[in-house]
NUTI-802561 format. One record per residue (C-alpha): z, y, x; residue number from 1. Coordinates in pm, whole numbers, plus 50000, padded with zeros to 5 digits. Example, Ala and Ser with C-alpha at 12.3 -4.5 7.8 and 13.67 -1.06 7.14 Angstrom:
<rs>
{w 50780&v 49550&u 51230&nr 1}
{w 50714&v 49894&u 51367&nr 2}
</rs>
This chain:
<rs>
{w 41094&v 15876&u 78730&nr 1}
{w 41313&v 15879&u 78412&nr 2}
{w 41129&v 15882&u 78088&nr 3}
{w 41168&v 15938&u 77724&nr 4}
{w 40934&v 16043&u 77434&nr 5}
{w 40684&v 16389&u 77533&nr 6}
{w 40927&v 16525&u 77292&nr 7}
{w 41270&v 16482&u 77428&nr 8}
{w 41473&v 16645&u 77643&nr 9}
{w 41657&v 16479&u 78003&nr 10}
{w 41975&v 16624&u 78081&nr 11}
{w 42097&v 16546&u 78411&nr 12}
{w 42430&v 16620&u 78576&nr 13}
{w 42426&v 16669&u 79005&nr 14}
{w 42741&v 16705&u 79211&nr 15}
{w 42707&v 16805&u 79562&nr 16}
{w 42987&v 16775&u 79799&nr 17}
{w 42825&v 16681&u 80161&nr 18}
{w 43008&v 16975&u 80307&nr 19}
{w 43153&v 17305&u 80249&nr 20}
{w 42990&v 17370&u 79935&nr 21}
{w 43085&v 17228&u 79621&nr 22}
{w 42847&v 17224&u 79357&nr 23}
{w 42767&v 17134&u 78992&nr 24}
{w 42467&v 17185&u 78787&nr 25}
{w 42258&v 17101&u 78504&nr 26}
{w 41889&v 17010&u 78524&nr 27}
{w 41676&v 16981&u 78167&nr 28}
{w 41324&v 16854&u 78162&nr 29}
{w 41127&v 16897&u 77894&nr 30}
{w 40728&v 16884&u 77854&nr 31}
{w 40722&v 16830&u 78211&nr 32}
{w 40886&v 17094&u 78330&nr 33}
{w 41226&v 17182&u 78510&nr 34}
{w 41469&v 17383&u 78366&nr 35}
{w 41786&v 17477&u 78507&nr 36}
{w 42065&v 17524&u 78267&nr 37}
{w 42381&v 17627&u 78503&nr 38}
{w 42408&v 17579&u 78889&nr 39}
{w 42799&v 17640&u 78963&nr 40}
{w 42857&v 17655&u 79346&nr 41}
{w 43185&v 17730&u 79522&nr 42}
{w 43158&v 17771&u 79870&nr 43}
{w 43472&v 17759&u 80140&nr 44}
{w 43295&v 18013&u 80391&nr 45}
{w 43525&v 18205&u 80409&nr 46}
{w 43823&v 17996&u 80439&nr 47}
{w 43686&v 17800&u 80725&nr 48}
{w 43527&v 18124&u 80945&nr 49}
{w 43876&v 18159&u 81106&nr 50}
{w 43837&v 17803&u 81236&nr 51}
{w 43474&v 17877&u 81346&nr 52}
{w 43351&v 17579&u 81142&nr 53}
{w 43441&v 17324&u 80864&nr 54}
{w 43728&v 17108&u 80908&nr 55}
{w 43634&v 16817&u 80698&nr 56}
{w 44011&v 16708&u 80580&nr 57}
{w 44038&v 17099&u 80466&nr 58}
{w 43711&v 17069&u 80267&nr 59}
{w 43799&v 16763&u 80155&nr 60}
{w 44115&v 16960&u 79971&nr 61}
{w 43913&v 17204&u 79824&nr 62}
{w 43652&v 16963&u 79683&nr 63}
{w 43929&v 16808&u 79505&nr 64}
{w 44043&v 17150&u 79337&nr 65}
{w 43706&v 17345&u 79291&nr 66}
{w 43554&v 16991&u 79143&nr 67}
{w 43722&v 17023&u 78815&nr 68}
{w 43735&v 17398&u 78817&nr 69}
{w 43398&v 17441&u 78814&nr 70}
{w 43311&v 17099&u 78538&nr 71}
{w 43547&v 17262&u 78324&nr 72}
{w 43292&v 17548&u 78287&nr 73}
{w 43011&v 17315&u 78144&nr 74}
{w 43216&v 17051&u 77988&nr 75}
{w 43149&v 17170&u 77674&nr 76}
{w 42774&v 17178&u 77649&nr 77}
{w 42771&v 16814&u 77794&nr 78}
{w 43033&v 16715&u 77523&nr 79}
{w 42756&v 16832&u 77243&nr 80}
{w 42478&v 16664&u 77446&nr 81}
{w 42615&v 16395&u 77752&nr 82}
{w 42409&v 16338&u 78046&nr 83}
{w 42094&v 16076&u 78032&nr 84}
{w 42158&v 16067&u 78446&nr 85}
{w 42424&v 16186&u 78699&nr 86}
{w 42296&v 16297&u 79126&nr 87}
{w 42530&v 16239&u 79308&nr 88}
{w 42521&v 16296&u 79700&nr 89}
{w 42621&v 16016&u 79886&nr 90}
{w 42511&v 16106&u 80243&nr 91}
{w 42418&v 16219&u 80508&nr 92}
{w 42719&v 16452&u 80536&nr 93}
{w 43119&v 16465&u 80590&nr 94}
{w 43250&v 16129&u 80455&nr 95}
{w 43615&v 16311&u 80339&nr 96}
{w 43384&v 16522&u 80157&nr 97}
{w 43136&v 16279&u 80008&nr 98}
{w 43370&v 16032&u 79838&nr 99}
{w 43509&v 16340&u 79653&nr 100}
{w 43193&v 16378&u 79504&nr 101}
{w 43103&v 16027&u 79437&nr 102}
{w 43471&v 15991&u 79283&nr 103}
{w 43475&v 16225&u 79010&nr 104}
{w 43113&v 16106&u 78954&nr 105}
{w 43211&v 15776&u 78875&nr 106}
{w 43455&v 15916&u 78660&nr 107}
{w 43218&v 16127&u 78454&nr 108}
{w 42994&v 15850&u 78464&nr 109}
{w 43270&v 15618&u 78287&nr 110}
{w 43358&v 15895&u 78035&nr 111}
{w 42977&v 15988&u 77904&nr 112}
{w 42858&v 15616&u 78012&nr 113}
{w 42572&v 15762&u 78233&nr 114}
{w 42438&v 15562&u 78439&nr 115}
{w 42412&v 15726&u 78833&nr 116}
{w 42200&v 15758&u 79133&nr 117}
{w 42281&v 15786&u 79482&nr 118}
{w 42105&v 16088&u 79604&nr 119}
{w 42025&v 16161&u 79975&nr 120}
{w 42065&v 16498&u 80044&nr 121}
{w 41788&v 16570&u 80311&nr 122}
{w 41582&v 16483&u 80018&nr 123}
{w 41718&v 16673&u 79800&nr 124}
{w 41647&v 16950&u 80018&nr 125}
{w 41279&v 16887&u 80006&nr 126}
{w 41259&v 16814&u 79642&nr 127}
{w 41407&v 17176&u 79586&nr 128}
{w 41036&v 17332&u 79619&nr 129}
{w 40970&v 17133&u 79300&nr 130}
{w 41206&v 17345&u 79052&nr 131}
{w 40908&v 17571&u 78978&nr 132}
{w 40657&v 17338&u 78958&nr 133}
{w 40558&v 17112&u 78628&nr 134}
{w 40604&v 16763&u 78733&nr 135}
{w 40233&v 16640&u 78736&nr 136}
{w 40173&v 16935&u 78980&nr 137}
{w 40465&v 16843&u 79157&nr 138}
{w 40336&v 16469&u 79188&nr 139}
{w 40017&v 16539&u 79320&nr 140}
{w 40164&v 16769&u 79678&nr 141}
{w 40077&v 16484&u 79891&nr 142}
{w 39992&v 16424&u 80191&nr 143}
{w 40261&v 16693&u 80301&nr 144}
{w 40426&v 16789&u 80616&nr 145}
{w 40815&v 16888&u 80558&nr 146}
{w 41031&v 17061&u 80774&nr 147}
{w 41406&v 17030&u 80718&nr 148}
{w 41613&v 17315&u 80904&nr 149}
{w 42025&v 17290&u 80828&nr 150}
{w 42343&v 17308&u 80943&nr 151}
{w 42340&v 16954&u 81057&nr 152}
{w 42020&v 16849&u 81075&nr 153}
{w 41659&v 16958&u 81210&nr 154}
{w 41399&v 16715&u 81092&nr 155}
{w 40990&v 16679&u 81093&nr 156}
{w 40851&v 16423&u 80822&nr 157}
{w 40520&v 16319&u 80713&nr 158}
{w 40484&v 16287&u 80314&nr 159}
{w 40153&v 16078&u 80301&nr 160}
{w 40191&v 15958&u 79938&nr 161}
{w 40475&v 16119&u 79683&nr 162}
{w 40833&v 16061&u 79727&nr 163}
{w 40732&v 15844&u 80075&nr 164}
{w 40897&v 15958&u 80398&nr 165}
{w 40759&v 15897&u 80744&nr 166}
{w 41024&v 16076&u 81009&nr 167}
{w 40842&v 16236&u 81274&nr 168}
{w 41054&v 16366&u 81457&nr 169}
{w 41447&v 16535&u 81501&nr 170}
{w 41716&v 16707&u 81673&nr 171}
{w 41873&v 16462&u 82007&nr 172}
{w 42161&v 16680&u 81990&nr 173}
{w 42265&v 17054&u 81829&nr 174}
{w 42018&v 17124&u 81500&nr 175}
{w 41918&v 17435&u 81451&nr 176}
{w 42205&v 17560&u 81231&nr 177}
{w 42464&v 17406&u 81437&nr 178}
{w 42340&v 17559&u 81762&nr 179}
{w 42358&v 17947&u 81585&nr 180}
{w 42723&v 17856&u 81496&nr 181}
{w 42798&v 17791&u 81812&nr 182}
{w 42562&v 18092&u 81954&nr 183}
{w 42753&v 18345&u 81732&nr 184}
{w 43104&v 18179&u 81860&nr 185}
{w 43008&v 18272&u 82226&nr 186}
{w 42904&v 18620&u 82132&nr 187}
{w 43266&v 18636&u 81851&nr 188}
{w 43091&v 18639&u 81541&nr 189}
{w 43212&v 18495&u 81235&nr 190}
{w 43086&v 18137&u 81075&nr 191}
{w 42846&v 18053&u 80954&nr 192}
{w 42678&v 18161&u 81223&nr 193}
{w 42331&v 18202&u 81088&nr 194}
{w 42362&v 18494&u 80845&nr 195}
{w 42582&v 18654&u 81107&nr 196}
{w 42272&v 18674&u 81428&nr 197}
{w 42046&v 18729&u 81115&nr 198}
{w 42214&v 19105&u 81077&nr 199}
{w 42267&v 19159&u 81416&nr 200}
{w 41869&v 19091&u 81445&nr 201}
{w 41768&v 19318&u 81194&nr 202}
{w 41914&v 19596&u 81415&nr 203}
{w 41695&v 19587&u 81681&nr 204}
{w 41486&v 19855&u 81542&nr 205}
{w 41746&v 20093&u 81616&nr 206}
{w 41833&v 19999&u 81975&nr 207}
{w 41493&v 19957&u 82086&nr 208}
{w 41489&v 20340&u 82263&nr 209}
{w 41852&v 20263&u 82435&nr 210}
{w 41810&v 19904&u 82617&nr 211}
{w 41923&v 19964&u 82946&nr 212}
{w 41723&v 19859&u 83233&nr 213}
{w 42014&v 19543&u 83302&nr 214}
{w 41953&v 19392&u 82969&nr 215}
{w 41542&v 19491&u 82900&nr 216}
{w 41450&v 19141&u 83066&nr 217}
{w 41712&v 18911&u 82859&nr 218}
{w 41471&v 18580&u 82780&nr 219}
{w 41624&v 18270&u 82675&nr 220}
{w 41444&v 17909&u 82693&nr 221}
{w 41285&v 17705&u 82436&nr 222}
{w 41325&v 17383&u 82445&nr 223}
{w 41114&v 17100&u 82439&nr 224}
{w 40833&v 17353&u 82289&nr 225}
{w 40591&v 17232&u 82544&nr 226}
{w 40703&v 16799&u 82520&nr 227}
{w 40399&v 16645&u 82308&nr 228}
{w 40621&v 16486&u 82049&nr 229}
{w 40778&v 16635&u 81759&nr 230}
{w 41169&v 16650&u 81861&nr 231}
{w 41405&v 16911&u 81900&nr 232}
{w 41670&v 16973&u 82100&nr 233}
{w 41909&v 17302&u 82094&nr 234}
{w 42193&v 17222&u 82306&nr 235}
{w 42060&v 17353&u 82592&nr 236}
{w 42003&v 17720&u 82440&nr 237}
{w 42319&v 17730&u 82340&nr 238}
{w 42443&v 17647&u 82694&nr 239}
{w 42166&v 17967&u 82816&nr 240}
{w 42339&v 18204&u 82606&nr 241}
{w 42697&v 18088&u 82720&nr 242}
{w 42598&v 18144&u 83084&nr 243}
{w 42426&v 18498&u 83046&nr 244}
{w 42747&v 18573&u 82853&nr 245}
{w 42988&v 18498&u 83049&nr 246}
{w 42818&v 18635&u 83385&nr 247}
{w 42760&v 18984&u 83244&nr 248}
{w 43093&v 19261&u 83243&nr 249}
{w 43307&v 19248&u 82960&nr 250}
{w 43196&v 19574&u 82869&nr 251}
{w 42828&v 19468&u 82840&nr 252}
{w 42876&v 19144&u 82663&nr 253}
{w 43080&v 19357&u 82433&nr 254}
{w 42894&v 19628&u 82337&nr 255}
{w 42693&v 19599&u 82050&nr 256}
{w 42345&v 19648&u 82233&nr 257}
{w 42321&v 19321&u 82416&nr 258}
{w 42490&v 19122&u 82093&nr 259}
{w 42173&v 19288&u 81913&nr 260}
{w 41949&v 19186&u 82194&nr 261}
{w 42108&v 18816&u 82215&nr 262}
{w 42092&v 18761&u 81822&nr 263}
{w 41714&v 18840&u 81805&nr 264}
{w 41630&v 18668&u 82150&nr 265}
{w 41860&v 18305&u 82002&nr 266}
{w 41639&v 18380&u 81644&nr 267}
{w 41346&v 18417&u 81862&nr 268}
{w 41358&v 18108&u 82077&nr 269}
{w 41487&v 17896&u 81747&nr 270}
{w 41187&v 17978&u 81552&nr 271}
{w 40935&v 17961&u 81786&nr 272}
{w 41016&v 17575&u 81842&nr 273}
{w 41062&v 17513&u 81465&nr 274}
{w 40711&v 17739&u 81427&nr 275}
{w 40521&v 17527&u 81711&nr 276}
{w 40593&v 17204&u 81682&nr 277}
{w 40535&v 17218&u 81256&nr 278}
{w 40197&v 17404&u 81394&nr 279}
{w 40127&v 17107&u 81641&nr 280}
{w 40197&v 16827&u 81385&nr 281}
{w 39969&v 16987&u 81089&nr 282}
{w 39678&v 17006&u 81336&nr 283}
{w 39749&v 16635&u 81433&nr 284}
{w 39786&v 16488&u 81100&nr 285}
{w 39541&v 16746&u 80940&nr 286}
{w 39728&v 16866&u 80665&nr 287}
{w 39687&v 17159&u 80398&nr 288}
{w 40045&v 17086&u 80228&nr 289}
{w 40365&v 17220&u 80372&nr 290}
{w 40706&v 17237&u 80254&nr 291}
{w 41039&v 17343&u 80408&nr 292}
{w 41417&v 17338&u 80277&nr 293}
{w 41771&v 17372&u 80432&nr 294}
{w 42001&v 17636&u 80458&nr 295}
{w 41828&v 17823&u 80768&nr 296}
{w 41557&v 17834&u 80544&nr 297}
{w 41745&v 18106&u 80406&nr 298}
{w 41660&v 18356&u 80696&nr 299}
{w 41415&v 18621&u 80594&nr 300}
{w 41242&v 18645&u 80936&nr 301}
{w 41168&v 18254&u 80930&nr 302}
{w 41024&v 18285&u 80579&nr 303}
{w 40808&v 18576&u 80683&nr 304}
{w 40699&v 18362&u 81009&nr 305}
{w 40631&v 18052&u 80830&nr 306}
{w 40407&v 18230&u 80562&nr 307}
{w 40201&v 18432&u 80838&nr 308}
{w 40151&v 18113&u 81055&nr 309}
{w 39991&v 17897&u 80797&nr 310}
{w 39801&v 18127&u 80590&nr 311}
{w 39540&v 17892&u 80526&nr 312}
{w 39778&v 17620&u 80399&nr 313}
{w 39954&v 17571&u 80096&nr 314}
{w 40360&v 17644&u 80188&nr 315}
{w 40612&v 17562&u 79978&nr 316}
{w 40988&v 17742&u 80065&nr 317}
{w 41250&v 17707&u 79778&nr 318}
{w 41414&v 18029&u 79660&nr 319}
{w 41713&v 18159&u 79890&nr 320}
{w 41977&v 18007&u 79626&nr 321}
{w 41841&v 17666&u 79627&nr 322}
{w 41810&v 17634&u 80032&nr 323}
{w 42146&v 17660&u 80039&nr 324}
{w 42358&v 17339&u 79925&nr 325}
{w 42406&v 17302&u 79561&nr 326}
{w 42410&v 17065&u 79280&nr 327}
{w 42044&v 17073&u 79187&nr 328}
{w 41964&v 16920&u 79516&nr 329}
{w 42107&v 16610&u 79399&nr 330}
{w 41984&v 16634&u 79022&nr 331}
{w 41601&v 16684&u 79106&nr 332}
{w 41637&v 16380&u 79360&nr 333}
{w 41824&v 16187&u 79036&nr 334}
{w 41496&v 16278&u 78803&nr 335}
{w 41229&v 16181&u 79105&nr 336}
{w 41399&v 15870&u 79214&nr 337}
{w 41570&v 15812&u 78826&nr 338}
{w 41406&v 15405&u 78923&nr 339}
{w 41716&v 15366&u 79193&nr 340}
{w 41955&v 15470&u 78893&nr 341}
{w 42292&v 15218&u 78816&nr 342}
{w 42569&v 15124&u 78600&nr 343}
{w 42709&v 14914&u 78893&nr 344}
{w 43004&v 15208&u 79005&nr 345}
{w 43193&v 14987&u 79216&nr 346}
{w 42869&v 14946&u 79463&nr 347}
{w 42855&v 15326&u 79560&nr 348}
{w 42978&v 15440&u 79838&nr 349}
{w 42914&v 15702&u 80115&nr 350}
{w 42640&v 15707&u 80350&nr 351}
{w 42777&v 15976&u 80630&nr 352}
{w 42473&v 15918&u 80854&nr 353}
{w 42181&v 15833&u 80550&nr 354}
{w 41863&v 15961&u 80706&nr 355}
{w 41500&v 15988&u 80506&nr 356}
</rs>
């Protein structure tokens, strides 16, 4: 970790660009704590729901426009005080994407001669539950079972000492994210698919009375719940909900009762894999310390189930804000892992498929 005298301050720049999101903030410690000075995010949601998902060469574009837009807003407060480190996401994510990131890092790095470090932004996503936490407290949440749930990636990994990652398991196709994308496609909801068949869900209280008697027994699998190891698998739900679809009337996979009923059943079956196999691996290994991060971490109803399951563990789930992708993701990795830090620019590159 980077250190300077108790007294001083650590300013540290993070620019996130795996995806869709482009992000820039600025992370302060001081007397071992975190504290978060501006977290710019512009996201291209909207621009790629028509295409029902992110076209990387598209995102690419906008990275390159909303980059300097957004450093333009904080340029000034790192022009009275420059950087002592730079995050920077170099993977896993959309390689278009990631070298716009890393590019204008370099270039900032060059300009405020900062030195840089290559953050991975699974990580990062894990590291996010440690923005309220002083940094001795944070140091000591070990052993730790971590459950990352995104667009792209559904992972189970054992933390058995600080800032050391044992993968125990992952997605062998669709991750959790990706598979409600492609759920809400089927049933013509908008992307992202997630916060989409998270409305539709929260209806169900007021359609409960009028299910008729076709759709009362709708049930959709859950994969692998049952396999005694600790991967996932989702492609196959979404290929359940395409089949009910598309054998039911056009009428009744229209109407707004069964898209209700499908949104909480594909929540349902999700989350009770996610919710089982995080159960099964805490027993095994014994642990007290859990944390989660990712963008489906953002669901309400998974953050209620989470917190109800493991009552008598300690559970760590980062505010809604920070599950999402931003630029502190990279910036608390940059402070934790400040040891991998370099001057050496030419030596970065992108790591599209960078794992734990």
């Amino acid at each position: 970790m980077l250190k300077k005298k108790p007294s001083s301050k650590i300013k540290i720049l993070g620019i996130e660009t795996s995806c869709d999101e482009t992000g820039i903030a600025i992370l302060e410690v001081e007397k071992g704590k975190f504290k978060i000075k501006e977290n710019l995010v512009a996201s291209q949601a909207k621009l790629h729901a028509k295409y029902g998902g992110v076209y990387p060469n598209l995102a690419k574009r906008e990275h390159q426009k909303n980059l300097p837009k957004l450093f333009s807003l904080i340029e000034k407060s790192l022009l009275k005080s420059p950087p002592d480190l730079i995050g920077v996401t170099v993977g896993p994510g959309l390689d278009p994407c990631l070298w716009q990131g890393i590019e204008f890092a370099k270039k900032i790095a060059k300009e405020f001669n900062s030195p840089l470090v290559c953050a991975d932004h699974l990580i990062g996503h894990l590291l996010a539950n440690f923005l309220d936490f002083s940094i001795e407290k944070a140091k000591k949440f070990h052993p730790a079972l971590g459950l990352l749930v995104s667009g792209g990636h559904t992972q189970l990994v054992l933390m058995e000492k600080f800032l050391k990652f044992k993968v125990l398991g992952e997605t062998r196709d669709d991750a959790a994210g990706e598979c409600f994308d492609k759920c809400a496609r089927i049933l013509g909801l908008s992307y992202p698919g997630g916060p989409e068949i998270e409305k539709l869900a929260k209806k169900f209280p007021e359609i409960s009375s009028k299910i008729p008697k076709n759709l009362k027994n709708l049930k959709l699998p859950r994969p692998m719940i049952n396999q005694k190891n600790y991967d996932f698998s989702f492609a196959g739900l979404k290929t359940a909900v395409l089949y009910d679809f598309m054998k039911r009337p056009k009428k009744e996979r229209e109407s707004e009762i069964y898209k209700i009923l499908m949104a909480k059943e594909i929540q349902s079956a999700v989350f009770d894999v996610l919710i089982e196999k995080t159960k099964r691996a805490q027993k095994e290994f014994k642990i007290k310390k859990l944390f989660f991060g990712g963008g489906v971490l953002a669901n309400e109803t998974l953050r209620k189930r989470i917190k109800k399951e493991f009552k008598k563990c300690q559970v760590l789930i980062p505010k809604k804000e920070f599950c999402l992708d931003n630029g502190l993701l990279p910036a608390t990795f940059a402070f934790f892992y400040s040891y991998q830090k370099t001057t050496d620019l030419e030596k970065i590159k992108s790591s599209p498929n960078l794992s734990f």
